[in-house]
C-alpha positions in Angstrom: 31.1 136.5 301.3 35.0 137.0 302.4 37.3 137.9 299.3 40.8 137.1 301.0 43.7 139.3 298.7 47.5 138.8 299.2 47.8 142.9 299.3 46.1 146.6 299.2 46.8 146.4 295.7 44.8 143.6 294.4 41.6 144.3 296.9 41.5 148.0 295.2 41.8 146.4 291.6 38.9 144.2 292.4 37.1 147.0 293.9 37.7 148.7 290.6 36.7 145.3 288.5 33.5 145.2 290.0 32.3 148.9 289.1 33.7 148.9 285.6 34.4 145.1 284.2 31.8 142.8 286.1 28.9 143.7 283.9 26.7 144.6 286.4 25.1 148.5 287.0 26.0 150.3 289.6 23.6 149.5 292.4 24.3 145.9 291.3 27.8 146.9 291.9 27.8 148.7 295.3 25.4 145.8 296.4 27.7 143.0 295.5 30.7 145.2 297.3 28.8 145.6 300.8 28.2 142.4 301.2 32.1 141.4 301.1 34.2 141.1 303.5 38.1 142.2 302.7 40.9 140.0 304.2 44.6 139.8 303.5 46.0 136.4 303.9 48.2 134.2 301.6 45.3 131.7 301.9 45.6 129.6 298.5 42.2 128.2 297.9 38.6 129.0 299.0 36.2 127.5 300.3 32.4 126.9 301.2 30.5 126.5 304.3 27.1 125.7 303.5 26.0 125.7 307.4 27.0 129.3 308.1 26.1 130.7 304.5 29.7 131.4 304.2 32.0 131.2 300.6 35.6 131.9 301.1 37.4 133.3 297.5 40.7 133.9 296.9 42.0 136.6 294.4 43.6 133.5 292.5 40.6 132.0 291.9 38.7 134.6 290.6 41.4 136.2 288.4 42.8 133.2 287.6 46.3 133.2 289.1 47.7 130.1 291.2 50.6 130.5 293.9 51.8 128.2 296.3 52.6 129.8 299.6 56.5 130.2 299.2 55.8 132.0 295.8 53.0 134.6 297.6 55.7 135.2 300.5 58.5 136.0 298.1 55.7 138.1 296.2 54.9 140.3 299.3 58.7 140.7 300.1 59.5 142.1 296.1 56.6 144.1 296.8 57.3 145.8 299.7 61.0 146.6 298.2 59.0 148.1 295.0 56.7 150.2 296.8 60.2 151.4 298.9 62.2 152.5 295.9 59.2 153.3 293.5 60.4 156.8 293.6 64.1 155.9 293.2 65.6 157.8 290.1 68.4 155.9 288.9 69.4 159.0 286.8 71.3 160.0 289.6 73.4 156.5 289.3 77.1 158.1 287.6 79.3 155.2 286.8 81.6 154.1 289.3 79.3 154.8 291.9 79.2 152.2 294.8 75.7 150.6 294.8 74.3 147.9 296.6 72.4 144.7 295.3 70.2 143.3 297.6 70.7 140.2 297.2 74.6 140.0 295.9 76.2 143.3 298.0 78.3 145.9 296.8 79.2 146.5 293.2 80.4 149.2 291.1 77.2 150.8 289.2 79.2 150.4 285.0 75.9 152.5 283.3 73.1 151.4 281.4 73.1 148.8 278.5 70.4 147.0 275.9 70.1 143.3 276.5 68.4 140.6 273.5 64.9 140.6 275.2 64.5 136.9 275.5 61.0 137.0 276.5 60.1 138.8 272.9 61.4 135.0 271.2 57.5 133.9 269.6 55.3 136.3 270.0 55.7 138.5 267.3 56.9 142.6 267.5 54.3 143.2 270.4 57.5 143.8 272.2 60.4 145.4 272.2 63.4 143.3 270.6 65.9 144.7 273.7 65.3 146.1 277.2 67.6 148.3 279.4 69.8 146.6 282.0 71.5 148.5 285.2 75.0 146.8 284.9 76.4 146.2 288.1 80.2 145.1 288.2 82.0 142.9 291.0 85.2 141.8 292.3 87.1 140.2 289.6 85.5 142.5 287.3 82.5 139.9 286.9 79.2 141.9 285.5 75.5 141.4 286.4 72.6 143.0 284.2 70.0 143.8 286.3 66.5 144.9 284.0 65.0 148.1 285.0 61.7 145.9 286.1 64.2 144.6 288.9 65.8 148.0 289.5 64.0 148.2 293.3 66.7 145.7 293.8 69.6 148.5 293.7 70.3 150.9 296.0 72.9 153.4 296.2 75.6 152.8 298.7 75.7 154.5 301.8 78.9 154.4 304.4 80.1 156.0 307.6 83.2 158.2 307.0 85.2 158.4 303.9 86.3 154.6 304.1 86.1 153.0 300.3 83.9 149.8 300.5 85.1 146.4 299.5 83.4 144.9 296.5 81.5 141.5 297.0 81.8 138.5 294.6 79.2 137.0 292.6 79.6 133.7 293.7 80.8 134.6 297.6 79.2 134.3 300.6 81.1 137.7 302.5 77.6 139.5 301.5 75.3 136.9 303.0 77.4 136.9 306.4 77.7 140.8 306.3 73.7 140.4 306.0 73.1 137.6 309.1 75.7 139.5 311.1 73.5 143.1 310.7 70.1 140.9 311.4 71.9 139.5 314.8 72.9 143.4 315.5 69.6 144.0 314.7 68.0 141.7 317.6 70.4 142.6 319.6 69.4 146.0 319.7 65.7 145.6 319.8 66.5 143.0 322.8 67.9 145.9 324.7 65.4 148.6 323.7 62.7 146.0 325.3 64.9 145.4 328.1 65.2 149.2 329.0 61.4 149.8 328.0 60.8 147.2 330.9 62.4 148.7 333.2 61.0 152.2 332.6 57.7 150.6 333.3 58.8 149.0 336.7 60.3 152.2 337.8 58.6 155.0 339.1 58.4 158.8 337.7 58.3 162.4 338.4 54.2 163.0 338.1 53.9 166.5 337.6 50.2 168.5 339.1 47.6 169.5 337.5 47.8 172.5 335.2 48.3 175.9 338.0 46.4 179.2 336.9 49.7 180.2 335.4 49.8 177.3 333.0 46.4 178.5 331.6 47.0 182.2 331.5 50.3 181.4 329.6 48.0 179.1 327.4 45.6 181.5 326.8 47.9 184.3 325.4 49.2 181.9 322.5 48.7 184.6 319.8 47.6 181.7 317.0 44.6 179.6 317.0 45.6 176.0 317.7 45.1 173.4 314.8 42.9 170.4 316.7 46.2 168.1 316.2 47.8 170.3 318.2 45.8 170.5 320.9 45.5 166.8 321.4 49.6 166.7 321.5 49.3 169.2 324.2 46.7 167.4 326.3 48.4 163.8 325.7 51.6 165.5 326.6 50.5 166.5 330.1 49.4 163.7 330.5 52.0 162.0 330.1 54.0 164.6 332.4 51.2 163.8 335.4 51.4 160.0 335.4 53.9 158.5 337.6 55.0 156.7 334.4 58.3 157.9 332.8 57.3 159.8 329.9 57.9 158.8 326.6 56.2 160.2 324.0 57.6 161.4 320.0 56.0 164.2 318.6 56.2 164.7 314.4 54.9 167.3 312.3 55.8 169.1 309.3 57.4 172.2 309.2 55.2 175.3 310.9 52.3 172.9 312.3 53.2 173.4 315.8 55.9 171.3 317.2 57.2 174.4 319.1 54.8 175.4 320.8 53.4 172.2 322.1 57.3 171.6 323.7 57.2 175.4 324.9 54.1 174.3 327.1 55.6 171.7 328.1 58.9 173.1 329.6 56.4 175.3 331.1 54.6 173.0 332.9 58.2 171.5 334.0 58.9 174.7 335.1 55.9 174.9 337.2 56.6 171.9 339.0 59.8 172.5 339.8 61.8 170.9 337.3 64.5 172.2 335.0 64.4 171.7 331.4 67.4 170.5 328.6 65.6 172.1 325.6 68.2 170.7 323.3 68.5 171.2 319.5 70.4 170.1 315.9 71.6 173.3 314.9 73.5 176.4 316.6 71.3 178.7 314.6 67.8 176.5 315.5 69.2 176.7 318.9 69.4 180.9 318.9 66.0 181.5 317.3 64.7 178.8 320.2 66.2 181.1 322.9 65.3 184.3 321.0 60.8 182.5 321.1 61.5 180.8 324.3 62.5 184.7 326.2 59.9 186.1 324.4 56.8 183.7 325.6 58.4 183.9 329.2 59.0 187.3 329.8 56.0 187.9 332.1 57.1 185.2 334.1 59.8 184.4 336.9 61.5 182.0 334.4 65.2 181.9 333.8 66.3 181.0 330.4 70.0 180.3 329.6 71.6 179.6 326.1 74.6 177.2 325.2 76.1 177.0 322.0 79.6 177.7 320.3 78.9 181.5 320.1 78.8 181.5 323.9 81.9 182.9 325.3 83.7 179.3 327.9 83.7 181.8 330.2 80.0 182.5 330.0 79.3 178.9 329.4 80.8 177.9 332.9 79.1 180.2 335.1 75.2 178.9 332.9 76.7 175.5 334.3 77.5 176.7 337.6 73.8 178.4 338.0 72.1 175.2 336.4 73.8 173.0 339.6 72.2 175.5 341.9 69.2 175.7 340.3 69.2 179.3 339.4 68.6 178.6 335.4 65.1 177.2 334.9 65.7 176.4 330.9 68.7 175.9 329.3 68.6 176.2 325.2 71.8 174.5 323.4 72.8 171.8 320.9 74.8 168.9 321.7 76.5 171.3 324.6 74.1 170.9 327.2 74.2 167.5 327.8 78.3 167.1 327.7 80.4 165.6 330.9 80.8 169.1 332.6 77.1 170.1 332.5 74.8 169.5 335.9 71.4 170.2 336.5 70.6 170.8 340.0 70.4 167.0 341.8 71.4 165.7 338.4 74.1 165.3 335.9 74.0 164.1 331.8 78.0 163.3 332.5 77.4 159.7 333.7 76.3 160.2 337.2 
């Protein structure tokens, strides 16, 4: 039997149903749940096909709860946006903080307020006679009360420089443009992102050899036992590095799980091939404790290691550029620095060349 659900959510609750409201025992229970088959589609009814032994259920029809189609879109949309912002703490909102409304723009966040809870009208004191409200002020000084059950709706509003925001209007359509104009900038970009990713895979690489003796004595002397994450960066990297492909491959990790060392082995293995390597950082200090690990794990090897930051004296700086053009520096450490107009790598410039 297929159970089709519109989301994660609603398979787990009827995962849950089934062991503690359906009635039945637990073997019951686990019996019933192997023999069903999870799919999420916005399908709206079920149906059965008496040939194959098949029935085909929607959530809706077993909980009760009829959609059309547009309604289960919108529903997986508002969804999405609440599990996004579920951790939002609108505490931090103070008033006359630029926000943004999803769906009306920029306003001016005016505090909190209690509204007549309309939907209280009949049904007794089961609930509460008001309900909080994010007010939200626009140009012209026109208000919208946004309840805190639509609060994943607000966000707070995030510029480039110190340039003040223009308020939208309520009943404008700058907002919506602003919002088509951004989804066009949007396509555009990914456009050229698969327009350069094509051409990476029509032009040839560097394909570096096979790990030399070096490579694995230098591996081998890693003072730390590698976590098995880490060791499948570090063979996935090389691999990468010995295909004729251009490499392009992101590595993440928290904080102390290995990031380092798997690029260390990597300019290594550049190094061994006879490349030069940018090892290029965010910070001046990250870029000084890099160059301080980087000396370290090199020392019994014929590698040069250069650092370029703000601390390094211009004069100092030109002749690391000047030994980089003829090859003389095998690594160079820096932030931004090392890939500005002026700097050359031997055969190769960053400056536009």
């Amino acid at each position: 039997m297929w159970l089709l659900c519109n989301n994660e959510g609603e398979e787990q609750r009827f995962r849950e149903w089934l062991k503690t409201e359906s009635g039945w025992t637990e073997t019951e229970a686990a019996r019933m749940e192997g023999g069903m088959r999870f799919v999420r589609s916005p399908l709206l009814k079920g149906f059965v096909w008496g040939e194959a032994r098949l029935v085909v259920l929607t959530d809706a029809e077993i909980f009760g709860r009829y959609q059309n189609l547009r309604s289960l879109r919108r529903l997986d949309r508002i969804g999405s946006l609440r599990l996004k912002h579920q951790g939002s703490d609108f505490s931090e909102f103070a008033e006359g903080d630029y926000v943004v409304h999803l769906e009306y723009g920029i306003a001016l966040y005016a505090g909190m307020q209690e509204l007549p809870n309309d939907e209280a009208a009949g049904e007794g004191l089961e609930r509460a006679e008001t309900r909080q409200a994010l007010v939200l002020e626009f140009a012209g000084q026109s208000r919208l009360f946004v309840p805190l059950e639509q609060a994943y709706l607000v966000s707070k509003y995030v510029g480039v420089g110190k340039k003040t925001p223009v308020l939208d209007s309520l009943g404008g359509n700058r907002w919506e443009k602003a919002r088509k104009q951004a989804e066009r900038a949007v396509a555009d970009y990914a456009a050229r992102l698969l327009k350069i990713h094509a051409e990476r895979e029509t032009l040839g690489g560097f394909a570096c050899p096979p790990d030399t003796l070096w490579q694995k004595e230098f591996e081998e002397a890693f003072l730390y036992e590698e976590t098995e994450d880490q060791l499948k960066a570090i063979e996935d990297t090389k691999e990468d590095m010995e295909s004729p492909q251009p490499m392009d491959r992101l590595i993440c990790g928290d904080v102390g799980f290995g990031k380092t060392e798997v690029a260390i082995r990597a300019a290594f293995k550049a190094v061994m091939s006879g490349k030069q390597v940018a090892f290029l950082v965010p910070t001046t200090v990250l870029a000084q404790q890099h160059y301080n690990t980087l000396r370290e794990r090199f020392a019994d090897y014929p590698i040069v290691v250069a650092l370029m930051n703000r601390f390094v004296s211009r004069k100092e700086q030109n002749e690391i550029i000047r030994k980089l053009d003829r090859g003389e520096v095998d690594i160079v450490v820096g932030t931004h620095r090392v890939i500005s107009a002026d700097v050359r790598f031997q055969g190769f410039g960053f400056g536009g060349d």
